[in-house]
BAGU-705186 format. One record per residue (C-alpha): residue number from 1; residue in three letters; x, y, z. Coordinates in nm, 2 decimals. Example, Ala and Ser with C-alpha at 12.3 -4.5 7.8 and 13.67 -1.06 7.14 Angstrom:
<recs>
rec n=1; res=ALA; X=1.23; Y=-0.45; Z=0.78
rec n=2; res=SER; X=1.37; Y=-0.11; Z=0.71
</recs>
This chain:
<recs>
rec n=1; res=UNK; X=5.03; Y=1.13; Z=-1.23
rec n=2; res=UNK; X=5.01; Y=1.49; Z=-1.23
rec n=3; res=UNK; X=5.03; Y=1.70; Z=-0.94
rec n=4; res=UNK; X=5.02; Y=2.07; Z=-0.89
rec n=5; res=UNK; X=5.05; Y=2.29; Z=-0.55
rec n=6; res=UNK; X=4.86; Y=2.62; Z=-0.46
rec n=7; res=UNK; X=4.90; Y=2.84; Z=-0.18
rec n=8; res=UNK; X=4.61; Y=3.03; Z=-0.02
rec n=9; res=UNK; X=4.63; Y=3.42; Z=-0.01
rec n=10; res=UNK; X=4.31; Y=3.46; Z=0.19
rec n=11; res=UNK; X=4.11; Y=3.24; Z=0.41
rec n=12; res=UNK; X=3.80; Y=3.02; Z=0.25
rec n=13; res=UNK; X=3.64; Y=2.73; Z=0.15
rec n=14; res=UNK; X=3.88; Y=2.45; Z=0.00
rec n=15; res=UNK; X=3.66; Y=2.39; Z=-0.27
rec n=16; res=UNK; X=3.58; Y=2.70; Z=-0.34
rec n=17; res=UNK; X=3.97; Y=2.77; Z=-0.35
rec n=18; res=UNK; X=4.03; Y=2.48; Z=-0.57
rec n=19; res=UNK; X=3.74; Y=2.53; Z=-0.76
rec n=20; res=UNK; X=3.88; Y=2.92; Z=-0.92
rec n=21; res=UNK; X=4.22; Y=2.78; Z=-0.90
rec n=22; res=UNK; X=4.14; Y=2.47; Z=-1.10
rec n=23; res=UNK; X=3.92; Y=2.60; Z=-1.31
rec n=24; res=UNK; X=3.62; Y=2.31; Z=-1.24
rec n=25; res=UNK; X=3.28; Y=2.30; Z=-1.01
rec n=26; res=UNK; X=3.25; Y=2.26; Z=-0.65
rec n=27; res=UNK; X=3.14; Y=1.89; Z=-0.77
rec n=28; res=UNK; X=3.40; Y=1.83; Z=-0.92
rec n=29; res=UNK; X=3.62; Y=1.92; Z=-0.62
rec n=30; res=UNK; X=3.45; Y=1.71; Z=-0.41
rec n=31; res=UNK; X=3.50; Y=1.43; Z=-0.66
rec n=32; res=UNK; X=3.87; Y=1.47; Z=-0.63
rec n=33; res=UNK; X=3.86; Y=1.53; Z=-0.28
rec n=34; res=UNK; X=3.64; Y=1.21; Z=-0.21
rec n=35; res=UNK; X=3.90; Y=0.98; Z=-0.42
rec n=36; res=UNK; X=4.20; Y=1.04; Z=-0.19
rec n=37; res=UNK; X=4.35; Y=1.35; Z=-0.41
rec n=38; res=UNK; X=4.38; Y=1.66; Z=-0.22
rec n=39; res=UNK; X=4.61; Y=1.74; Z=0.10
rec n=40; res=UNK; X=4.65; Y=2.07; Z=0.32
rec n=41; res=UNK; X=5.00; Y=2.13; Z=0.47
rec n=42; res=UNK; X=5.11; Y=1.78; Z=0.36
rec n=43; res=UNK; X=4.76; Y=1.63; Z=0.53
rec n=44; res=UNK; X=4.54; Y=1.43; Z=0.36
rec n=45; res=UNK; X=4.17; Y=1.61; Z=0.39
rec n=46; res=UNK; X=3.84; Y=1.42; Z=0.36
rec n=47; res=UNK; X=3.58; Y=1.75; Z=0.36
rec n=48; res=UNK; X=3.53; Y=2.00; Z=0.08
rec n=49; res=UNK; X=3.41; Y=2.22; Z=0.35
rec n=50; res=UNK; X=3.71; Y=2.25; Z=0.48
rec n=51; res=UNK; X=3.83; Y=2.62; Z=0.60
rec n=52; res=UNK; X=4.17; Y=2.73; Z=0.52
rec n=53; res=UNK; X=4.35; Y=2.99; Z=0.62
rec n=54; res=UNK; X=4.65; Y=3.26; Z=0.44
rec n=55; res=UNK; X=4.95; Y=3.08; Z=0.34
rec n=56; res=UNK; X=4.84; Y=2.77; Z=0.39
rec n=57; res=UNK; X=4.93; Y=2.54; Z=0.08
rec n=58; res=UNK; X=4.75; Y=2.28; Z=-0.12
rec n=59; res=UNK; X=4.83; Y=2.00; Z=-0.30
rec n=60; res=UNK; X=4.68; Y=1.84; Z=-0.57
rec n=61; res=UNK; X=4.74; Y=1.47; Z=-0.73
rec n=62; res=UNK; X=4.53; Y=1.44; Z=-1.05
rec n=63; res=UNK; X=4.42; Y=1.09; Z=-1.06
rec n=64; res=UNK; X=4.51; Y=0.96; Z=-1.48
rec n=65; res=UNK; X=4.17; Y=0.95; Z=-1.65
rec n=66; res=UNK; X=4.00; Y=0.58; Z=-1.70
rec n=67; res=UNK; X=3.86; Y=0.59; Z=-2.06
rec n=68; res=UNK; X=3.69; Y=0.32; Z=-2.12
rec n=69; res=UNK; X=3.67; Y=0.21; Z=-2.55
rec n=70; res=UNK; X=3.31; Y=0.24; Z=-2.67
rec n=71; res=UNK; X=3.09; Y=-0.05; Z=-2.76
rec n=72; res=UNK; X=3.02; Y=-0.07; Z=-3.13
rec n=73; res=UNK; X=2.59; Y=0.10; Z=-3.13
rec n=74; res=UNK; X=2.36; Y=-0.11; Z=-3.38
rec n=75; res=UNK; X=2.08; Y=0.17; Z=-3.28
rec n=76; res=UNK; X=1.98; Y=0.51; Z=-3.38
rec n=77; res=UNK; X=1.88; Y=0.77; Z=-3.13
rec n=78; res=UNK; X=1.69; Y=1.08; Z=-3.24
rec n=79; res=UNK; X=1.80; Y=1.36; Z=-3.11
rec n=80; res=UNK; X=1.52; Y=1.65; Z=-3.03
rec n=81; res=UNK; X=1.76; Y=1.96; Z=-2.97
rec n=82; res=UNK; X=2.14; Y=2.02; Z=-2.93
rec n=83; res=UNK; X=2.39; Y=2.33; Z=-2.85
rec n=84; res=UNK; X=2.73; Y=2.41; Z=-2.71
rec n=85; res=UNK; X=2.55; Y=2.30; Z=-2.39
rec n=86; res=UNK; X=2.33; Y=2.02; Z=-2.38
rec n=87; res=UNK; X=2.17; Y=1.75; Z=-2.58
rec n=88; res=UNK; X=1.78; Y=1.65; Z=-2.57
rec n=89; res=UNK; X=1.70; Y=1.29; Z=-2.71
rec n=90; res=UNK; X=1.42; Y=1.03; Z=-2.74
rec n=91; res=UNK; X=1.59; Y=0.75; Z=-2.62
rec n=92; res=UNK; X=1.46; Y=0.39; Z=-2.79
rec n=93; res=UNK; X=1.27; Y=0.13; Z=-2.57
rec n=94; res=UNK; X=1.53; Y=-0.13; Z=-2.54
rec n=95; res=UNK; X=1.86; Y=0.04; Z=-2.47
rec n=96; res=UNK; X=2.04; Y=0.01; Z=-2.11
rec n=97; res=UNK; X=2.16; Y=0.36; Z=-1.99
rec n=98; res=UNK; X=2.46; Y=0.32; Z=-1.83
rec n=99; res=UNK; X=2.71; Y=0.01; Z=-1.83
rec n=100; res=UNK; X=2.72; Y=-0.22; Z=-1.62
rec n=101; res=UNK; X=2.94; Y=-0.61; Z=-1.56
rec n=102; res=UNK; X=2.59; Y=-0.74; Z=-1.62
rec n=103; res=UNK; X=2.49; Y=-0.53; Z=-1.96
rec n=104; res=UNK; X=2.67; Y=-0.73; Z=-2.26
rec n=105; res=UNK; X=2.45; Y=-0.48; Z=-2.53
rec n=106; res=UNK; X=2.57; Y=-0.10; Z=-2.63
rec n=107; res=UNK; X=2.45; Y=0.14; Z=-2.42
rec n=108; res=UNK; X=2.32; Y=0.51; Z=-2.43
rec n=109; res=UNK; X=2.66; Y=0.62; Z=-2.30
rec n=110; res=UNK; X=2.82; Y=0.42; Z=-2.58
rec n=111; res=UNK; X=2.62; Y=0.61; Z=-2.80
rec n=112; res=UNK; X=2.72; Y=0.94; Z=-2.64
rec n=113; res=UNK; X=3.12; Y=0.79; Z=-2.70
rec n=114; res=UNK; X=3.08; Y=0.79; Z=-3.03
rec n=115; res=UNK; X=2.91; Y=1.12; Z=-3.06
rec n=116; res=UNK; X=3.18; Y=1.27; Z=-2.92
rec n=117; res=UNK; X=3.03; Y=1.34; Z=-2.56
rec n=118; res=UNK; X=3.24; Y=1.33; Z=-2.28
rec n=119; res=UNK; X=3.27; Y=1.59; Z=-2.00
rec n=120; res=UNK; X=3.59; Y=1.67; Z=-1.86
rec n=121; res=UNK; X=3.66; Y=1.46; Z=-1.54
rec n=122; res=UNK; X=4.01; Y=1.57; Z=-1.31
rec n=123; res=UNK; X=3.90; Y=1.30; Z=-1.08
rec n=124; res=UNK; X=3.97; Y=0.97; Z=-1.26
rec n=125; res=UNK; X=3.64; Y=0.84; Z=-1.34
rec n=126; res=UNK; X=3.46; Y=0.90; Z=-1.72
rec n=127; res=UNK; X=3.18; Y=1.09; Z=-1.72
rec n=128; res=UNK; X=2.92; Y=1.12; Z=-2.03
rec n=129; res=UNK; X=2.67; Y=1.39; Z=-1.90
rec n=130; res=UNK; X=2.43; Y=1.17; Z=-1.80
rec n=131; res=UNK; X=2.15; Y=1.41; Z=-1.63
rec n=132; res=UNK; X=1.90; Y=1.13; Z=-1.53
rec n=133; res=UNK; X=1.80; Y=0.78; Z=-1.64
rec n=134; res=UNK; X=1.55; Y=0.58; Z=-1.78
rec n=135; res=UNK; X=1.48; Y=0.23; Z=-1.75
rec n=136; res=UNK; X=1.60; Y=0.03; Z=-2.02
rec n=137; res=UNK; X=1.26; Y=-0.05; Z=-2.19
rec n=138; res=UNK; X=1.11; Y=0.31; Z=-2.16
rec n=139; res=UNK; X=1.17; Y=0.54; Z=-2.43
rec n=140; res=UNK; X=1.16; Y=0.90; Z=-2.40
rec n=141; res=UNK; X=1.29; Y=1.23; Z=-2.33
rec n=142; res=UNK; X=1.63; Y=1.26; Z=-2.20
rec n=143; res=UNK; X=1.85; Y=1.58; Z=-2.15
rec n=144; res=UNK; X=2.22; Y=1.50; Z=-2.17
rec n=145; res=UNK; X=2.52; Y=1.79; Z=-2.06
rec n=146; res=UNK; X=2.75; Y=1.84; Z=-2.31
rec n=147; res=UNK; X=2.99; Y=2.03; Z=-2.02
rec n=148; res=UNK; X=3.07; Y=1.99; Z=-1.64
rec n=149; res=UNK; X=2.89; Y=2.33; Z=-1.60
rec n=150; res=UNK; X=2.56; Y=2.24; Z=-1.75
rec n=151; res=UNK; X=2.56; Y=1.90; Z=-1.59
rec n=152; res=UNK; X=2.60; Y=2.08; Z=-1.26
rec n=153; res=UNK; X=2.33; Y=2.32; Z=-1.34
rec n=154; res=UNK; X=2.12; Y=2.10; Z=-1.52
rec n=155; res=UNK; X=2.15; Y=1.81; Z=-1.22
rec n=156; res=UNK; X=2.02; Y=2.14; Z=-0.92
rec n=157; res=UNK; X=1.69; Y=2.18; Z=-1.11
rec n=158; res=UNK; X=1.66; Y=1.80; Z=-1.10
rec n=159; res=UNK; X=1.71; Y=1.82; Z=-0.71
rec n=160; res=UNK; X=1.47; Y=2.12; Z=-0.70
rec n=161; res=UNK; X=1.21; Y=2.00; Z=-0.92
rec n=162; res=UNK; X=1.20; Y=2.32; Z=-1.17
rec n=163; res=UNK; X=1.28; Y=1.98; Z=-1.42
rec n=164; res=UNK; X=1.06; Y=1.82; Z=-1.46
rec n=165; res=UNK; X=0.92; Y=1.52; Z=-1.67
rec n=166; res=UNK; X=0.56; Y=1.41; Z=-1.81
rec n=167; res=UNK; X=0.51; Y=1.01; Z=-1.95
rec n=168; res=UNK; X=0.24; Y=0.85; Z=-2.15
rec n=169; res=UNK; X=0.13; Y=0.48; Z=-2.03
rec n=170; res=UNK; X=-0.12; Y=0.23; Z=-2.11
rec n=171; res=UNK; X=-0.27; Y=0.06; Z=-1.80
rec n=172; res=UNK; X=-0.47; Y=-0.28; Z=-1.72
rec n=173; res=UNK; X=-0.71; Y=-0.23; Z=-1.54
rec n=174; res=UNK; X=-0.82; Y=0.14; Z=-1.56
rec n=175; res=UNK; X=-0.82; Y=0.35; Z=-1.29
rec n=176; res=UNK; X=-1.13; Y=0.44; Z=-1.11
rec n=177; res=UNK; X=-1.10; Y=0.83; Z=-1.06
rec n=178; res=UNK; X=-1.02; Y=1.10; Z=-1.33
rec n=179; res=UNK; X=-0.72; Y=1.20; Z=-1.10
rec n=180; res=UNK; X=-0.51; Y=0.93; Z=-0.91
rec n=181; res=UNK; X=-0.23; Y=1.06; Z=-0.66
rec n=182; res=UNK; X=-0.04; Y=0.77; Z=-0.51
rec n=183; res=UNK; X=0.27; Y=0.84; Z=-0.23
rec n=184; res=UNK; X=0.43; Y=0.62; Z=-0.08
rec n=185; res=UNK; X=0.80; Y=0.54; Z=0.00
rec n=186; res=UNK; X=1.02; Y=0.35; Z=-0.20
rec n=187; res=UNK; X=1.32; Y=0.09; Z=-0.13
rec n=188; res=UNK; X=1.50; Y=-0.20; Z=-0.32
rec n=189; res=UNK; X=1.28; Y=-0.49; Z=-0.28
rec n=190; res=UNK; X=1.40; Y=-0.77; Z=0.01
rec n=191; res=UNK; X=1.24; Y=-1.06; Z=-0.18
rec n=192; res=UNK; X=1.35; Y=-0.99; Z=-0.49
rec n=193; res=UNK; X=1.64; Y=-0.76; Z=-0.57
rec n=194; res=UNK; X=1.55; Y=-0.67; Z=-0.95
rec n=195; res=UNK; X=1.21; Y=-0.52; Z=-0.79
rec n=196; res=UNK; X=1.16; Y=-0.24; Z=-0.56
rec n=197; res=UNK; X=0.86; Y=-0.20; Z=-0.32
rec n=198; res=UNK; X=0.69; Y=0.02; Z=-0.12
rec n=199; res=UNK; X=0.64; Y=0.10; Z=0.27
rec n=200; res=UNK; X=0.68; Y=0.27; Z=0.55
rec n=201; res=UNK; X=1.01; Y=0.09; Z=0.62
rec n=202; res=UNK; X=1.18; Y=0.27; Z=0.33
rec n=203; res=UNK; X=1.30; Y=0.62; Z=0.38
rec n=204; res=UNK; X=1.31; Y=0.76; Z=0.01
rec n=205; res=UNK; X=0.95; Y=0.97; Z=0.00
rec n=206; res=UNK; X=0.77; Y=0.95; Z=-0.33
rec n=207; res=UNK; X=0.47; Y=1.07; Z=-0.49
rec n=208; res=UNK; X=0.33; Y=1.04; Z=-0.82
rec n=209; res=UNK; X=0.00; Y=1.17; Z=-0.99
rec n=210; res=UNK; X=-0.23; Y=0.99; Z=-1.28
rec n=211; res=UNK; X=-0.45; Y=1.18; Z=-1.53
rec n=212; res=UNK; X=-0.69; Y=0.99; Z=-1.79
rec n=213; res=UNK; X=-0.68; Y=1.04; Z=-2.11
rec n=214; res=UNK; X=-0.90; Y=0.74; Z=-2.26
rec n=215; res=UNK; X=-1.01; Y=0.45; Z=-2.22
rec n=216; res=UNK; X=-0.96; Y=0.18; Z=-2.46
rec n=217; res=UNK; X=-1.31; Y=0.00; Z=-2.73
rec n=218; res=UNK; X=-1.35; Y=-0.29; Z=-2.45
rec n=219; res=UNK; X=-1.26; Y=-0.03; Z=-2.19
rec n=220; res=UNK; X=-0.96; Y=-0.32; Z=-2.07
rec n=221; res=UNK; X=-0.69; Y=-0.06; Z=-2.09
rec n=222; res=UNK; X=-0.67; Y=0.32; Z=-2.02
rec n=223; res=UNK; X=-0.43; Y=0.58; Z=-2.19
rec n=224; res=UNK; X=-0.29; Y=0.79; Z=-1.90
rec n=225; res=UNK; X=-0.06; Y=1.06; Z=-1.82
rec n=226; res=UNK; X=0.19; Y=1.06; Z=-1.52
rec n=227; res=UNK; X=0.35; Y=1.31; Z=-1.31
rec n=228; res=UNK; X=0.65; Y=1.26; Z=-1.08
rec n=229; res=UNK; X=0.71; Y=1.48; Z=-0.80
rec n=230; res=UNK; X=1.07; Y=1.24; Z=-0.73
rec n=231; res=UNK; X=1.27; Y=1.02; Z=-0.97
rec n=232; res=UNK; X=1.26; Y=0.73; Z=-0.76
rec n=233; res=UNK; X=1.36; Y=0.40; Z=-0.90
rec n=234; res=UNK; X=1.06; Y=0.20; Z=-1.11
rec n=235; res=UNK; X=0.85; Y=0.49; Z=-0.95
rec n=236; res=UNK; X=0.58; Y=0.47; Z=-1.18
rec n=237; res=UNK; X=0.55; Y=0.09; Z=-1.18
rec n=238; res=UNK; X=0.57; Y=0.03; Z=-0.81
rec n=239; res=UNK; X=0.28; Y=0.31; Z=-0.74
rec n=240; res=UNK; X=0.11; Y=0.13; Z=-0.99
rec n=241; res=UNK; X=0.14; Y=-0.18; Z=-0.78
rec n=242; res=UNK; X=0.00; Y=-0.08; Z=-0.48
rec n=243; res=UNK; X=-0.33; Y=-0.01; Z=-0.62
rec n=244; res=UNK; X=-0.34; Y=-0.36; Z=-0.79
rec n=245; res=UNK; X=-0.27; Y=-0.18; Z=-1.17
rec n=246; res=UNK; X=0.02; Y=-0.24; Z=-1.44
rec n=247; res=UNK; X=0.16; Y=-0.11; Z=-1.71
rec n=248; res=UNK; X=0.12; Y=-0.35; Z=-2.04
rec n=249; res=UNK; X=0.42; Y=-0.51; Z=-2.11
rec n=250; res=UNK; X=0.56; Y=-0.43; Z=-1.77
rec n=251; res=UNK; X=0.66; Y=-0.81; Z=-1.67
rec n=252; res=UNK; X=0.83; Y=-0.74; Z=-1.36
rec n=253; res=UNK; X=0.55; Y=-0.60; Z=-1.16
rec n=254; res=UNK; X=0.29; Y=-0.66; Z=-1.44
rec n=255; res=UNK; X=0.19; Y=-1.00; Z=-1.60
rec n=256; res=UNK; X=0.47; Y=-1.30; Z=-1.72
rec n=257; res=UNK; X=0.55; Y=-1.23; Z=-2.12
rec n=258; res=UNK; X=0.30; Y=-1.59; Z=-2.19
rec n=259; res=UNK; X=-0.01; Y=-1.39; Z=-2.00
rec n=260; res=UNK; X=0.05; Y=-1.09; Z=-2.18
rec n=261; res=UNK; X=0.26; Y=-1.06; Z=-2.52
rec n=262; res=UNK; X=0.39; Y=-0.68; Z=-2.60
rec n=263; res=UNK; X=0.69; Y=-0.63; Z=-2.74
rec n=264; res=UNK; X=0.76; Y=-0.36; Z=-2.45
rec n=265; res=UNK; X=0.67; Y=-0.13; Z=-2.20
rec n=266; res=UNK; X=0.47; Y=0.10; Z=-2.27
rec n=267; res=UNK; X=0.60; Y=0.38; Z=-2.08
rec n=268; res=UNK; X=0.72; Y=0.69; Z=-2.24
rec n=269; res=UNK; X=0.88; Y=1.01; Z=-2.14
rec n=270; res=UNK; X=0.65; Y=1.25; Z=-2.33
rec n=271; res=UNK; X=0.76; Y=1.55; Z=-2.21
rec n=272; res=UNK; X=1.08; Y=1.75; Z=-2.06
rec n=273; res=UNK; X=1.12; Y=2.06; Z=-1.93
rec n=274; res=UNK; X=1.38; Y=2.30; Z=-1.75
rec n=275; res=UNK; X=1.59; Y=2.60; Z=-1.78
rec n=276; res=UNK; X=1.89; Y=2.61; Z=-1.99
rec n=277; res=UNK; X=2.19; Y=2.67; Z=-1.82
rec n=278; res=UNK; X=2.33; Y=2.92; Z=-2.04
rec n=279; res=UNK; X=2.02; Y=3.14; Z=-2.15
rec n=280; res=UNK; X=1.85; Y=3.08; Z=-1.86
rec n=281; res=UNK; X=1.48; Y=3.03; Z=-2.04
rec n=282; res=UNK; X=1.24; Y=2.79; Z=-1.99
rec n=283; res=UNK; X=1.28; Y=2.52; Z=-2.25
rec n=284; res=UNK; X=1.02; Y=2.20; Z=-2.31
rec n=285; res=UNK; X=1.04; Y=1.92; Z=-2.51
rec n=286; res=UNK; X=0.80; Y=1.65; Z=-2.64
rec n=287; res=UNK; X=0.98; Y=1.31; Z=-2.84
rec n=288; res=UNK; X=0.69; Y=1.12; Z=-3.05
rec n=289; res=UNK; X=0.61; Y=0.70; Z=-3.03
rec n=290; res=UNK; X=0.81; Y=0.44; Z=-3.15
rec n=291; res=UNK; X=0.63; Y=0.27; Z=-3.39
rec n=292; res=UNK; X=0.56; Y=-0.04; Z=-3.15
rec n=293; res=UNK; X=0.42; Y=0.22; Z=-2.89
rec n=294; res=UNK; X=0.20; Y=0.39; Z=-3.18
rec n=295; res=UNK; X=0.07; Y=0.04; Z=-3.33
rec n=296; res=UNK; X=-0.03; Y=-0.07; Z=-2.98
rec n=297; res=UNK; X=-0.18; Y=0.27; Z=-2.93
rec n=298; res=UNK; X=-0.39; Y=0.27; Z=-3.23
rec n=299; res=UNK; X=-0.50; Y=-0.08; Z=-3.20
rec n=300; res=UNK; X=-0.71; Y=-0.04; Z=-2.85
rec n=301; res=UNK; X=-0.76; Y=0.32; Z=-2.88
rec n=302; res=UNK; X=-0.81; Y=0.52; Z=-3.23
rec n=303; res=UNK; X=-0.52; Y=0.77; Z=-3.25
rec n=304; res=UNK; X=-0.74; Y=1.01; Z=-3.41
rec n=305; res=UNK; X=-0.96; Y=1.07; Z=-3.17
rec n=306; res=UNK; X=-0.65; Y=1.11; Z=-2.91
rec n=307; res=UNK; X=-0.54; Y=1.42; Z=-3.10
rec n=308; res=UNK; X=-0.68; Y=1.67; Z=-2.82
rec n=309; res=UNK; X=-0.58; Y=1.45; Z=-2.53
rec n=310; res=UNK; X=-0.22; Y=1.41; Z=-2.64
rec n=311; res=UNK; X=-0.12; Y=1.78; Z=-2.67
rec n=312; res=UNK; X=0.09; Y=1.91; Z=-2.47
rec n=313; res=UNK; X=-0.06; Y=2.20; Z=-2.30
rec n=314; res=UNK; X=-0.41; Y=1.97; Z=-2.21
rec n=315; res=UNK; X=-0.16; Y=1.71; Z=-2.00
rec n=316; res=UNK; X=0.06; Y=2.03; Z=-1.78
rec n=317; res=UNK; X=-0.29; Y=2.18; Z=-1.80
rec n=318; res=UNK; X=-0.42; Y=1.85; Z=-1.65
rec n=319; res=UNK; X=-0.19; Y=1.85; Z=-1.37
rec n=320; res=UNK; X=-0.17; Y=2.25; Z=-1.29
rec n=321; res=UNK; X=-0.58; Y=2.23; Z=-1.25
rec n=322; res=UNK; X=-0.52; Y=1.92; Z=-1.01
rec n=323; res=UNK; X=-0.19; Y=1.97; Z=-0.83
</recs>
């Protein structure tokens, strides 16, 4: 184990004193300060806030790094954009985000392993730049941070909302107005812990917003953009809920797989949008159907005639008019 001392010339923060003598974020301080790490004058502290004061001396104890040995991937990811800083992908319906005890299949981060993606960590525990998730059968737009600075950055506008995020669904049954705008908290379910609900007796606010796009030949199904104003967990699917609507192929808090046969969910992340951390411009991105996605598309609706509804500036359009 490494450890390193500093002594404090003039009184501030802790973290901000680590952070310039380190050479990492104020997260990343606080990560190392959360995991036992850090002491003050031979006392172990428990705040990044902390104030110091002149001559007082700091101690460090760099926890060793856990790497953990990437999965072997049997997938393709395509990726949309990439620099020094960040990655943008469409991830594939099907593939698990993070690991987990309970996910036997390579993951996205395994993915990201063997890409060569892993942020520096001083606090023991790997990191892969993982920005925000997507459940494991939506596809999509993801942005991934290629360094602890653009993760820090890129995970503010997420907090803010000046990221933000546009998906594509097909419903059952339509919806009745041309703009739906559902909030409504949301919590882990208590009958049934792979679900989440919604109530007033969860404290996590949400709010999501439906546009039409079309409706399908026996006007069963409806094509229809979504907003999120949060990232809630299952946000989209448990809004959905409440008003008695699903998403096809959604068998959790749709239809079982013997009522309704898709080979997914289909949900995708459309669009993504933000401001890079380096250039500071406005970026957007928009990551096509999988071919399952497509095919079920074109069966119940006619792609063609979807051309104008499916650009991007008619859905941020859709919800500038409305929001």
């Amino acid at each position: 184990m490494k450890t390193e001392e500093y002594i404090c010339e003039t009184p501030e923060r802790l973290d901000t004193f680590l952070a310039a003598q380190i050479g990492q974020t104020r997260s990343q301080i606080a990560g190392l300060i959360k995991c036992n790490s850090v002491w003050v004058d031979n006392k172990q502290v428990a705040r990044p806030g902390v104030k110091l004061k002149a001559e007082q001396k700091v101690r460090v104890e760099f926890p060793e790094a856990k790497v953990e040995e990437a999965k072997d991937v049997d997938f393709d990811v395509e990726v949309l954009y990439e620099d020094d800083d960040l990655l943008v992908i469409n991830k594939p319906s099907g593939v698990t985000v993070h690991p987990a005890p309970s996910v036997k299949d390579a993951t996205l981060v395994d993915w990201l392993k063997h890409k060569g993606v892993r942020l520096s960590t001083i606090s023991g525990e790997e990191r892969n730049g993982i920005v925000h998730r997507l459940d494991k059968g939506t596809s999509g737009t993801m942005v991934v941070a290629k360094t602890n600075e653009a993760h820090e950055f890129l995970s503010a506008q997420l907090k803010d909302k000046s990221m933000g995020r546009y998906y594509i669904a097909v419903l059952t049954p339509p919806l009745k107005d041309d703009v739906t705008v559902i909030e409504g908290n949301i919590g882990r379910s208590s009958h049934n812990r792979l679900k989440m609900s919604c109530g007033l007796e969860h404290t996590k606010a949400a709010k999501t917003m439906f546009k039409q796009l079309a409706l399908s030949a026996d006007e069963k199904n409806q094509l229809v953009a979504c907003k999120l104003f949060t990232g809630r967990t299952h946000q989209i699917r448990v809004h959905l809920e409440t008003i008695n609507r699903h998403i096809i192929g959604d068998h959790i808090y749709g239809l079982s797989p013997r009522v309704e046969k898709s080979e997914r969910i289909l949900l995708h992340a459309y669009m993504i949008y933000f401001i890079h951390p380096t250039t500071k411009k406005k970026m957007s991105f928009q990551a096509d159907f999988d071919g399952i996605m497509k095919e079920s598309i074109d069966k119940k609706f006619n792609l063609e005639s979807l051309n104008e509804v499916l650009e991007c500036d008619y859905i941020i359009n859709s919800f500038t008019t409305n929001s």
